[in-house]
Chimera marker file (.cmm) of the C-alpha trace (Angstrom):
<marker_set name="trace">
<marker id="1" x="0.000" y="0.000" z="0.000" r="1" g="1" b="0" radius="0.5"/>
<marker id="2" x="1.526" y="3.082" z="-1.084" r="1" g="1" b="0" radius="0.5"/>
<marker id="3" x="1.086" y="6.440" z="0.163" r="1" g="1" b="0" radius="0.5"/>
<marker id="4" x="-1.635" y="9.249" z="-1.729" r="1" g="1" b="0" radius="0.5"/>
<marker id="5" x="-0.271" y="12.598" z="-3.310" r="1" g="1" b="0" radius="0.5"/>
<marker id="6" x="-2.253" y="15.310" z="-0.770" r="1" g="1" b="0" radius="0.5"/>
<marker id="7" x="-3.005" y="18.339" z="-2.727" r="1" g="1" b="0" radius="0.5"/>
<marker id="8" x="-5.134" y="21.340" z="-1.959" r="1" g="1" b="0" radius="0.5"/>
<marker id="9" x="-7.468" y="19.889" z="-4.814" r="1" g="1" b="0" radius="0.5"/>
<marker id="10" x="-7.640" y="16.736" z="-3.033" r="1" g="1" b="0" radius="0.5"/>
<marker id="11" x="-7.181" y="17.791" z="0.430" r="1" g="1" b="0" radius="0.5"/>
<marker id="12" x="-11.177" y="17.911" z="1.721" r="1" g="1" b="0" radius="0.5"/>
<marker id="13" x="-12.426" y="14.622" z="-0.061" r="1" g="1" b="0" radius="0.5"/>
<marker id="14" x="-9.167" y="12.591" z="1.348" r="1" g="1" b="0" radius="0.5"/>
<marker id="15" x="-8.586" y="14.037" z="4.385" r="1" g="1" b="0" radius="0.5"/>
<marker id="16" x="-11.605" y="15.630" z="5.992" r="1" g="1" b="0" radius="0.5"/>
<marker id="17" x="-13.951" y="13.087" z="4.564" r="1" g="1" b="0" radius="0.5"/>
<marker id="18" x="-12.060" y="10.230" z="4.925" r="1" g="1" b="0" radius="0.5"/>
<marker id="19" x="-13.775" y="7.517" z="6.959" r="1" g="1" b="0" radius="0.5"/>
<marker id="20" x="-10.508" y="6.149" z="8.328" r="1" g="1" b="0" radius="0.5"/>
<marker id="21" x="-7.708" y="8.197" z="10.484" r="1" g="1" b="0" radius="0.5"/>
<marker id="22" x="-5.219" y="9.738" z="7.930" r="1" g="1" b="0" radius="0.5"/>
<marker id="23" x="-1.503" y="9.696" z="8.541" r="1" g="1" b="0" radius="0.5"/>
<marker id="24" x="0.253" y="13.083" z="6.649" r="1" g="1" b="0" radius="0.5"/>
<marker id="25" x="3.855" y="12.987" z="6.245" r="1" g="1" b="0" radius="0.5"/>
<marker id="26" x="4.757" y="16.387" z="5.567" r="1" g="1" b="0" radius="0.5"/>
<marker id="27" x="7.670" y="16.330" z="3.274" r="1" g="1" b="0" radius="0.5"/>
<marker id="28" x="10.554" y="17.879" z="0.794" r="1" g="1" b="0" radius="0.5"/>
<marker id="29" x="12.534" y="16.519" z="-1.745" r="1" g="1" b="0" radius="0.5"/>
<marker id="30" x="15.225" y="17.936" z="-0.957" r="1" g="1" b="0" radius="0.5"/>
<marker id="31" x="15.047" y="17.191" z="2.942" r="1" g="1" b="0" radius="0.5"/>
<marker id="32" x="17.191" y="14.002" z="3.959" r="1" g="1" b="0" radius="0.5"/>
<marker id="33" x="15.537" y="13.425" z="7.391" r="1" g="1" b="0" radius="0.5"/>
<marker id="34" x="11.731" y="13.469" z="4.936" r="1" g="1" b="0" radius="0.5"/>
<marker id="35" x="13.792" y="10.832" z="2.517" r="1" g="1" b="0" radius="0.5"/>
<marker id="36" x="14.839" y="8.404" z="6.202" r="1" g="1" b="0" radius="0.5"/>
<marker id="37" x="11.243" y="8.469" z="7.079" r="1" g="1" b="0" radius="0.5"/>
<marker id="38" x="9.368" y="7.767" z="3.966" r="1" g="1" b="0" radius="0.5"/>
<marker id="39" x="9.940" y="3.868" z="4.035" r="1" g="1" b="0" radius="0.5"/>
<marker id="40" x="8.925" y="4.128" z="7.897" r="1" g="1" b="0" radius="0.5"/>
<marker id="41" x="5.947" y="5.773" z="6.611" r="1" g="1" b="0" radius="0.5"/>
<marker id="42" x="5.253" y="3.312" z="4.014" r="1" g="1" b="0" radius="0.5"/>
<marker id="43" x="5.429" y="0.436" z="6.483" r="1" g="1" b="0" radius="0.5"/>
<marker id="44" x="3.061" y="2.133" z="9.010" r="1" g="1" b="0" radius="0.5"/>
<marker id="45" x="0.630" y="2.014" z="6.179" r="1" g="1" b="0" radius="0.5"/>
<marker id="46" x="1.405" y="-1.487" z="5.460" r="1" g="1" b="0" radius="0.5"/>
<marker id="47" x="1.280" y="-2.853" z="9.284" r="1" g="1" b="0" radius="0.5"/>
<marker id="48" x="-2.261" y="-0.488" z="9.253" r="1" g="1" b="0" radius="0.5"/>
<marker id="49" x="-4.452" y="-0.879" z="5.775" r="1" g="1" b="0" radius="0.5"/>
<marker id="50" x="-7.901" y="-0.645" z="6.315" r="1" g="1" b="0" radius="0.5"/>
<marker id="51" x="-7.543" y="1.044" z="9.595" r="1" g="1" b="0" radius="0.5"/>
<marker id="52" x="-5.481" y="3.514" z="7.955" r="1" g="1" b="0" radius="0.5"/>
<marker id="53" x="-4.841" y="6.020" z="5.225" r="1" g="1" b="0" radius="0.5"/>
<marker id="54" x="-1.750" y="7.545" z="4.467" r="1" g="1" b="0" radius="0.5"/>
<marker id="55" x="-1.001" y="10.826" z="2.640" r="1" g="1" b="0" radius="0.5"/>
<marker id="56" x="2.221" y="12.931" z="1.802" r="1" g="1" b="0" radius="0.5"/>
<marker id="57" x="1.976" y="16.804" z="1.434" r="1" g="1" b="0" radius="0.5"/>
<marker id="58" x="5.064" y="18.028" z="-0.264" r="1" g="1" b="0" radius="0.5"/>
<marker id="59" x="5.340" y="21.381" z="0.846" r="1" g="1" b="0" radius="0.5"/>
<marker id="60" x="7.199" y="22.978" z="-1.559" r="1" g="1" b="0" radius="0.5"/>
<marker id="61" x="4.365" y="22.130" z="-4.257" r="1" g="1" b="0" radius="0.5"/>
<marker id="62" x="1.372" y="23.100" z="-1.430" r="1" g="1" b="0" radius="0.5"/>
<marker id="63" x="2.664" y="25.837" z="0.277" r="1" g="1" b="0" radius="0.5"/>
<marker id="64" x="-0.710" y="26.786" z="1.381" r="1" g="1" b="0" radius="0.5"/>
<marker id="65" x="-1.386" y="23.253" z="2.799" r="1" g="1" b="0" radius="0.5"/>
<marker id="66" x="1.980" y="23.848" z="4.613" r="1" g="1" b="0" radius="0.5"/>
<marker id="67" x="0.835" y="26.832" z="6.050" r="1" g="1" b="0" radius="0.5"/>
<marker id="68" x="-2.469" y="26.070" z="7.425" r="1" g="1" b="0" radius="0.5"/>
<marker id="69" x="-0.380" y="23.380" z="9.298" r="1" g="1" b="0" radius="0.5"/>
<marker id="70" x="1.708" y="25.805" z="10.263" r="1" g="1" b="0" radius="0.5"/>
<marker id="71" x="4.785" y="24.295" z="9.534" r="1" g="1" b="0" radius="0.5"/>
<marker id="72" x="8.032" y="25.241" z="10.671" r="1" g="1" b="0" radius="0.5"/>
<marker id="73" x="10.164" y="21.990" z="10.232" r="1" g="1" b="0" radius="0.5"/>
<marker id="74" x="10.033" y="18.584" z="8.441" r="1" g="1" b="0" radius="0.5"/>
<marker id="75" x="9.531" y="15.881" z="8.142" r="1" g="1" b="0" radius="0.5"/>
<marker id="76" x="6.437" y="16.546" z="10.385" r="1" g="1" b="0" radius="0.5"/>
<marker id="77" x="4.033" y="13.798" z="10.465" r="1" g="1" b="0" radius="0.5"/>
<marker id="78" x="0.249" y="14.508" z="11.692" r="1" g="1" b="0" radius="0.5"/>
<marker id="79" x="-2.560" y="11.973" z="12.508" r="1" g="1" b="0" radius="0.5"/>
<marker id="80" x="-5.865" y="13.081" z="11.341" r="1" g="1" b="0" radius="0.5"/>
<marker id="81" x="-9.486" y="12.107" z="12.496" r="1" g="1" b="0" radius="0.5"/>
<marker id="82" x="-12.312" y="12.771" z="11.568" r="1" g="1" b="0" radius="0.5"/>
<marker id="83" x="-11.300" y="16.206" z="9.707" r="1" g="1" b="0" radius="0.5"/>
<marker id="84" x="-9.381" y="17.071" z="12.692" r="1" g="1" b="0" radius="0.5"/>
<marker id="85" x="-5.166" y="17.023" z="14.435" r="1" g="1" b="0" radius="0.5"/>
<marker id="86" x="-5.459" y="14.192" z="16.888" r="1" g="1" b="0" radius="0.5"/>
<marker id="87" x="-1.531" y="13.729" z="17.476" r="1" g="1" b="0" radius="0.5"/>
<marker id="88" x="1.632" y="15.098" z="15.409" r="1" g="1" b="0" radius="0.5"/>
<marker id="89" x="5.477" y="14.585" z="15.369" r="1" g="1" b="0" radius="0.5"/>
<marker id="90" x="9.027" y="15.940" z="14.196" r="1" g="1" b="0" radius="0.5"/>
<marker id="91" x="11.388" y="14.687" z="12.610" r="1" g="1" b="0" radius="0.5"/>
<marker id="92" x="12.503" y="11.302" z="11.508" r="1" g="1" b="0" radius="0.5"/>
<marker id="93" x="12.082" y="8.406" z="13.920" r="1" g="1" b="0" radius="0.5"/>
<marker id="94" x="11.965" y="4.873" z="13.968" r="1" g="1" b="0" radius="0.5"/>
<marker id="95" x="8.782" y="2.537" z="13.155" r="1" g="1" b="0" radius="0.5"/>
<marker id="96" x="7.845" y="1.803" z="17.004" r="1" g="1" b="0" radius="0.5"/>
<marker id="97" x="8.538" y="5.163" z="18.418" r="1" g="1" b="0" radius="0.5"/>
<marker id="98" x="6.750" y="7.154" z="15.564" r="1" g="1" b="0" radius="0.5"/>
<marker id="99" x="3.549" y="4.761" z="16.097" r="1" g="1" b="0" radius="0.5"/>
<marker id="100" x="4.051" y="5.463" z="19.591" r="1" g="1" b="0" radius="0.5"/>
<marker id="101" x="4.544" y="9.188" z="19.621" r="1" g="1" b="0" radius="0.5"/>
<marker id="102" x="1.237" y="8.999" z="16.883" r="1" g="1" b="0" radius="0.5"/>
<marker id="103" x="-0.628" y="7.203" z="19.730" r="1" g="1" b="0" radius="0.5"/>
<marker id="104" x="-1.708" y="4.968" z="16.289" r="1" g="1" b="0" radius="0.5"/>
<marker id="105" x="-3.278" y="2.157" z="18.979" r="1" g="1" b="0" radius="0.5"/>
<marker id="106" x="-5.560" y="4.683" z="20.473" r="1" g="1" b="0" radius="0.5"/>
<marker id="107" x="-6.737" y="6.647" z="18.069" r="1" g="1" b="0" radius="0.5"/>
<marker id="108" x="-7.177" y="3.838" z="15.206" r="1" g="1" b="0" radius="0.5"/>
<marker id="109" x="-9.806" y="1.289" z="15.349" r="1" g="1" b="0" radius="0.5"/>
<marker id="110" x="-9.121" y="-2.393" z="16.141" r="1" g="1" b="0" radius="0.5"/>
<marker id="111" x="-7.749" y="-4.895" z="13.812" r="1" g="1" b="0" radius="0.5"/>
<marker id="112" x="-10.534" y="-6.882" z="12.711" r="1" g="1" b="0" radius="0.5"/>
<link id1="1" id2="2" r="1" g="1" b="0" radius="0.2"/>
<link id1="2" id2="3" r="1" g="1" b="0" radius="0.2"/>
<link id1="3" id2="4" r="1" g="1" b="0" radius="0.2"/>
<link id1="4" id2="5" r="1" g="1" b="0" radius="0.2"/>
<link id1="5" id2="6" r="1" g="1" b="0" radius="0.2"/>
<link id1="6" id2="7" r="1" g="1" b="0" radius="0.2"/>
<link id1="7" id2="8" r="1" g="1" b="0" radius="0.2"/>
<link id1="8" id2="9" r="1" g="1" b="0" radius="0.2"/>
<link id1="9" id2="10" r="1" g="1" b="0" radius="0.2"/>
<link id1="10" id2="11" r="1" g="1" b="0" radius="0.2"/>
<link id1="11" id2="12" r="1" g="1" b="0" radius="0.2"/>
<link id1="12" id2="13" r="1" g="1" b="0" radius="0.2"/>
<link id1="13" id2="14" r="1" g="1" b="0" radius="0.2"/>
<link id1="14" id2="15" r="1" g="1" b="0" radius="0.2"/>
<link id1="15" id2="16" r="1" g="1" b="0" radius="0.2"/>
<link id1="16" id2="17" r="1" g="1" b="0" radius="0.2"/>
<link id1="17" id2="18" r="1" g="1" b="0" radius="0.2"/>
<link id1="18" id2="19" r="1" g="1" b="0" radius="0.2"/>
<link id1="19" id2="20" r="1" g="1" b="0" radius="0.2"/>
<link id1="20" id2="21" r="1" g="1" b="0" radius="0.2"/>
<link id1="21" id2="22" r="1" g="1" b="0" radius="0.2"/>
<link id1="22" id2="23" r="1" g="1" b="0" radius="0.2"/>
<link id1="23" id2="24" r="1" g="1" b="0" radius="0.2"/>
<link id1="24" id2="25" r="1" g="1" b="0" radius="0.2"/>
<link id1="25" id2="26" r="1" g="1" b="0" radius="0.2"/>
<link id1="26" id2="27" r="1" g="1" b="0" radius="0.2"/>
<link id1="27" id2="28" r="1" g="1" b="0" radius="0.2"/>
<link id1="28" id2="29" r="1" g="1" b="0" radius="0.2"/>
<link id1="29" id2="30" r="1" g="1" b="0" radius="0.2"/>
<link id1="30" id2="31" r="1" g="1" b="0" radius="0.2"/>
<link id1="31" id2="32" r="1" g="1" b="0" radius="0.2"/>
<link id1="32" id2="33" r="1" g="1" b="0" radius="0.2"/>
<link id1="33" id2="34" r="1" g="1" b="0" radius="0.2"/>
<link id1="34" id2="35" r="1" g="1" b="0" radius="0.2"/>
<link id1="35" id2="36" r="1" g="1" b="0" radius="0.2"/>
<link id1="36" id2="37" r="1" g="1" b="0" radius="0.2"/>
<link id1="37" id2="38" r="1" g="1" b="0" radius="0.2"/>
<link id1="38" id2="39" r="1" g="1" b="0" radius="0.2"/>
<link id1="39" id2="40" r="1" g="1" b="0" radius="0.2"/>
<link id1="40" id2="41" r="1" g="1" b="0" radius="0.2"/>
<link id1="41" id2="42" r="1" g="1" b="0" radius="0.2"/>
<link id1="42" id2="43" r="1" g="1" b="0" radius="0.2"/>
<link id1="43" id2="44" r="1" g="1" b="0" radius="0.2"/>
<link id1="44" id2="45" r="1" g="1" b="0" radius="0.2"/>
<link id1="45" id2="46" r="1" g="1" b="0" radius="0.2"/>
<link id1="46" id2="47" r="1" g="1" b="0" radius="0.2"/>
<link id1="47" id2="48" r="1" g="1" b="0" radius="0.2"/>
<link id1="48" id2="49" r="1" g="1" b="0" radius="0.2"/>
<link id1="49" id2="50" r="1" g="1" b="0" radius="0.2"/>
<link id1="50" id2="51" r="1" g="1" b="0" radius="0.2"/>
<link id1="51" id2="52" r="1" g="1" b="0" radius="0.2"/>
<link id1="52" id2="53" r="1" g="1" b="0" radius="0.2"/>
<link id1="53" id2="54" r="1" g="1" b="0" radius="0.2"/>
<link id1="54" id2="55" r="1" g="1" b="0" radius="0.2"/>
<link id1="55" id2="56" r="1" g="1" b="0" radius="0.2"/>
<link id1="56" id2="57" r="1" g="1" b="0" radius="0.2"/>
<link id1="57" id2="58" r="1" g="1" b="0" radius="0.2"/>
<link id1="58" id2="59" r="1" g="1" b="0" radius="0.2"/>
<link id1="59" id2="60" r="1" g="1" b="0" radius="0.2"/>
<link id1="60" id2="61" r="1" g="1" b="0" radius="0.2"/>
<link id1="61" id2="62" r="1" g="1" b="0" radius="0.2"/>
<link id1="62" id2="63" r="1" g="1" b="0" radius="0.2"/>
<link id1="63" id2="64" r="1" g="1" b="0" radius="0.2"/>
<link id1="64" id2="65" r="1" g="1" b="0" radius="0.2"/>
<link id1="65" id2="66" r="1" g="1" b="0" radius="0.2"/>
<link id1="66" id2="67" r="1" g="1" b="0" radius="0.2"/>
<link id1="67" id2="68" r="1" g="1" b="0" radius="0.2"/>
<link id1="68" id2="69" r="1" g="1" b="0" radius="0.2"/>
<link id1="69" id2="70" r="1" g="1" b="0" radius="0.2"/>
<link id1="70" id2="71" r="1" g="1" b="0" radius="0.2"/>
<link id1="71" id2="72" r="1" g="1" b="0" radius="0.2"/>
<link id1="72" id2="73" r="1" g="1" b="0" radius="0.2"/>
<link id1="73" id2="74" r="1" g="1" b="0" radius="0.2"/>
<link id1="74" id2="75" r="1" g="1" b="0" radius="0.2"/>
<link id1="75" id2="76" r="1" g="1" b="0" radius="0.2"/>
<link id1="76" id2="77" r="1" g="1" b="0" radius="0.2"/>
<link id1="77" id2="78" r="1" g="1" b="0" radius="0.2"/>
<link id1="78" id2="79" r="1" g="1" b="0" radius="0.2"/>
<link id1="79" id2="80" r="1" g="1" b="0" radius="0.2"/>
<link id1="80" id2="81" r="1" g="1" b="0" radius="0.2"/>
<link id1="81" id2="82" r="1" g="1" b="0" radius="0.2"/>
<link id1="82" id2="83" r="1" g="1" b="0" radius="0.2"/>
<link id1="83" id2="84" r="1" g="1" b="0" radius="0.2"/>
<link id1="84" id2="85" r="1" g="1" b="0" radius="0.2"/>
<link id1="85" id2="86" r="1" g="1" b="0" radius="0.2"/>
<link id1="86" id2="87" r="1" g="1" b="0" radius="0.2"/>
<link id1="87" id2="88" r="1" g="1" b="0" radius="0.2"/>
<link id1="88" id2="89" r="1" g="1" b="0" radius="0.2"/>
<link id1="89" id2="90" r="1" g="1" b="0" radius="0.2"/>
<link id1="90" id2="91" r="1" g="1" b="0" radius="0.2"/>
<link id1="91" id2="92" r="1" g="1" b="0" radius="0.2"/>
<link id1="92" id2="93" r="1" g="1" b="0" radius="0.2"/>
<link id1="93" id2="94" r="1" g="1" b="0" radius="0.2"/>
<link id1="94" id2="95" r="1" g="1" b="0" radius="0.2"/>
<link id1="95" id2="96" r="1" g="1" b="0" radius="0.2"/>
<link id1="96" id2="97" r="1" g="1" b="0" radius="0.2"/>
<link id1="97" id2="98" r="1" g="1" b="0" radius="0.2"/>
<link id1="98" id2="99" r="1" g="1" b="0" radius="0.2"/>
<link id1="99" id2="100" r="1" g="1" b="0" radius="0.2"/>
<link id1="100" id2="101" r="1" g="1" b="0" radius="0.2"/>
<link id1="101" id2="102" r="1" g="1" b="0" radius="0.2"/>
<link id1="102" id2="103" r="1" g="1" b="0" radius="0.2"/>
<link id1="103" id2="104" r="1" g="1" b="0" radius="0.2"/>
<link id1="104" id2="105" r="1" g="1" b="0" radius="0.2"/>
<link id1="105" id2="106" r="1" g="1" b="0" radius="0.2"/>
<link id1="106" id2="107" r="1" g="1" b="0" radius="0.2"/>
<link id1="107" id2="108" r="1" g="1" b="0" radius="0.2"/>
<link id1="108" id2="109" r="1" g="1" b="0" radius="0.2"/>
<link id1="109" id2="110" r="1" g="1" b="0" radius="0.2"/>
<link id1="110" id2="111" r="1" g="1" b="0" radius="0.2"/>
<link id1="111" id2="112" r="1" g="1" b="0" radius="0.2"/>
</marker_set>
């Protein structure tokens, strides 16, 4: 399961309508901590489908996404649900302590 381009076109229907918690990894090509996280991000979505939905925002192509996220570093990876920030994080970390500092268990509903 890959990861979905987030773009301000794209933003309401995936995000704030989305009937499933969405991850956002906030990102830049030319960031190296954004390039360490990305395959941490793309397991989370793995080790989560169907519980889970997981976006990327690069903020150099949606500034104005950026903004109303105010962000001021990256990577920064949000949890979203149900249109709103449940939990966020800095910088790049590994698999366990990211889920953990995204409180994934709580906020996401049980495996089936």
């Amino acid at each position: 399961m890959h990861a979905i381009e987030i773009t301000s076109e794209n933003f309401e229907q995936e995000v704030l309508r989305s009937d499933v918690p969405v991850l956002l990894d906030l990102w830049a090509a030319w960031c190296g901590p954004c390039r360490m996280v990305a395959p941490v991000v793309d397991e989370l979505a793995g080790d989560y489908a169907g519980r889970l939905k997981v976006g990327k925002i690069d903020v150099d192509d949606q500034p104005e996404l950026a903004q109303s996220f105010q962000v001021s570093s990256i990577p920064m990876i949000l949890l979203v649900k149900d249109g709103e920030v449940v939990s966020g994080t800095l910088g790049a970390q590994p698999k366990a302590r990211l889920a953990e500092s995204l409180e994934l268990d709580r906020h996401l509903p049980a495996a089936a």
